[in-house]
C-alpha positions in Angstrom: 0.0 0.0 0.0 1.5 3.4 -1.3 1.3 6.7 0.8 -1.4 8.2 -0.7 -1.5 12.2 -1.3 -4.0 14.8 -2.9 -1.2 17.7 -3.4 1.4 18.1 -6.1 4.1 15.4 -5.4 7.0 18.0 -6.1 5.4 20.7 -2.9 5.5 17.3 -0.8 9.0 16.8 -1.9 10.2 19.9 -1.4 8.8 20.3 2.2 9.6 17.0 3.0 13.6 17.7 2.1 14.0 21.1 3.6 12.4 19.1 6.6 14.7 15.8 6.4 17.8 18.0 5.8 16.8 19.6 9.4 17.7 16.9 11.4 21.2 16.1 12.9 23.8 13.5 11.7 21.3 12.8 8.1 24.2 11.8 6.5 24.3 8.4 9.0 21.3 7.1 6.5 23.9 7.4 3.4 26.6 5.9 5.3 28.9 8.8 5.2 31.4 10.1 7.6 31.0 14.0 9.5 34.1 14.7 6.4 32.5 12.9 3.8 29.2 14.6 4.1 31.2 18.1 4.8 33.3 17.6 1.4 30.1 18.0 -0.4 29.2 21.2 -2.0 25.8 22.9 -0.9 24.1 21.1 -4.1 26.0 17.6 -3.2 24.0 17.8 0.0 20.5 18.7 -1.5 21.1 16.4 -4.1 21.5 13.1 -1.3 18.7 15.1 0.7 16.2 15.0 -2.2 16.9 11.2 -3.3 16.5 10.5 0.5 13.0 11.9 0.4 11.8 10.2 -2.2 12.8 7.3 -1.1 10.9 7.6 2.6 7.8 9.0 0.6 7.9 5.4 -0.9 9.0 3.5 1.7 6.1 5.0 4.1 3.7 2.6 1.7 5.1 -0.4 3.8 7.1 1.2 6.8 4.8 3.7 8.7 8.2 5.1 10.5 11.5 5.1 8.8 14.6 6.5 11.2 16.9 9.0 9.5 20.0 9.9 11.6 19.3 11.4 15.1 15.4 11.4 13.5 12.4 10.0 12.0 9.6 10.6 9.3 6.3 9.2 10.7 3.4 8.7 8.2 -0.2 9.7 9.8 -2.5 7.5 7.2 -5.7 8.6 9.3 -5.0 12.6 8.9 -3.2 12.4 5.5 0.5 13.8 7.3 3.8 12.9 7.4 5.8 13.8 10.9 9.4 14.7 11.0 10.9 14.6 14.6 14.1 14.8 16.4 13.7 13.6 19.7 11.0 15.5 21.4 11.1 18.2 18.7 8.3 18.4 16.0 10.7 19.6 12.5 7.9 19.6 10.2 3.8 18.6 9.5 3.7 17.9 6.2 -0.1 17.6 4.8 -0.5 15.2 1.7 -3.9 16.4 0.9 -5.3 19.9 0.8 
């Protein structure tokens, strides 16, 4: 079962990268190191962060948390969401539907 969303996929991309590329120690997921990640231009790192969200977005379908570095992405099928923590702290609320 796929994550299912009434808004443009690109918007839910977008928010959910600038989101994911919020929390600490994201570049665990691509198993980097602290230099490898910090060798990477600006665009390097938006690049990895953008694959990495489309990757969650699909992997919500089947997984309704996926852990990413010092976070996670949680996918709220009953109010059409997707929750991106740290901890105790609340990144991002993305909506999938209007």
């Amino acid at each position: 079962m796929g994550v299912k969303y009434g808004r443009e996929y690109e918007d839910i991309i977008e928010e959910l990268s600038a989101a994911i590329g919020e929390v600490e120690q994201i570049h665990d997921f691509f198993d980097m190191s602290d230099d490898d990640w910090d060798a990477l231009d600006a665009a390097g790192r938006k690049a990895c962060i953008r694959t990495l969200a489309d990757d969650v977005f699909y992997g919500l379908g089947a997984e309704p948390v996926i852990e990413l570095g010092l976070g996670a992405v949680r996918h709220d099928r009953d109010r059409h969401r997707l929750h991106v923590s740290q901890g105790e702290r609340e990144i991002a609320v993305i909506r999938l539907t209007f």
